[in-house]
C-alpha positions in Angstrom: 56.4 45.5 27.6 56.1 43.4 24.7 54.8 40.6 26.8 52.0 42.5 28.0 50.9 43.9 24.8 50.8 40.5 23.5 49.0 39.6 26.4 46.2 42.1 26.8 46.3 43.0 23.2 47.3 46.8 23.7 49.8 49.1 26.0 49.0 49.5 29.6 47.9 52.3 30.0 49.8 54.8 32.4 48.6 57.3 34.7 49.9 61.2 35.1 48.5 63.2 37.9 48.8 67.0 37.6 47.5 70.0 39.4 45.8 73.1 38.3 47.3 76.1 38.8 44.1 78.0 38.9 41.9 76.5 41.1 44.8 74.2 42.8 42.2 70.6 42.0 44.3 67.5 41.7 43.2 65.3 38.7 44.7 62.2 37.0 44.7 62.0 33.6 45.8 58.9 30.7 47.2 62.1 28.8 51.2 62.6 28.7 51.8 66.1 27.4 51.0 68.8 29.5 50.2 70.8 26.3 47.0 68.7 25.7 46.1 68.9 29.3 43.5 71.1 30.7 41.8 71.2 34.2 38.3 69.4 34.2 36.9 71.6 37.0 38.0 75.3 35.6 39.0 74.8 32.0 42.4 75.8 32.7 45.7 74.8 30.6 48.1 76.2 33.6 48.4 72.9 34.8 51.7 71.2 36.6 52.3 67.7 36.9 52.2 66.3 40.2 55.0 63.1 41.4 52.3 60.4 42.5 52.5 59.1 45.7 52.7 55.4 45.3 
């Protein structure tokens, strides 16, 4: 990890997919913690992450 920050000059950045529980739309998001999370299409915060399929 150290490498590539030296290399590109910051962290990779990581993806986290999650779900809304409201109007069930998949979205991928740079944000880790679920609490800061809400659903772009509804506004939602009842949101789940989602394993990606990779």
């Amino acid at each position: 990890m150290k490498r590539l920050t030296s290399m590109l000059g910051r962290e990779p950045s990581r993806e986290y997919e999650y779900q809304c529980l409201a109007c069930s739309e998949h979205f991928v998001t740079d944000e880790a913690h679920m609490a800061r999370v809400s659903c772009p299409g509804c506004g939602s915060a009842d949101v789940r992450s989602v394993a990606a399929e990779h």
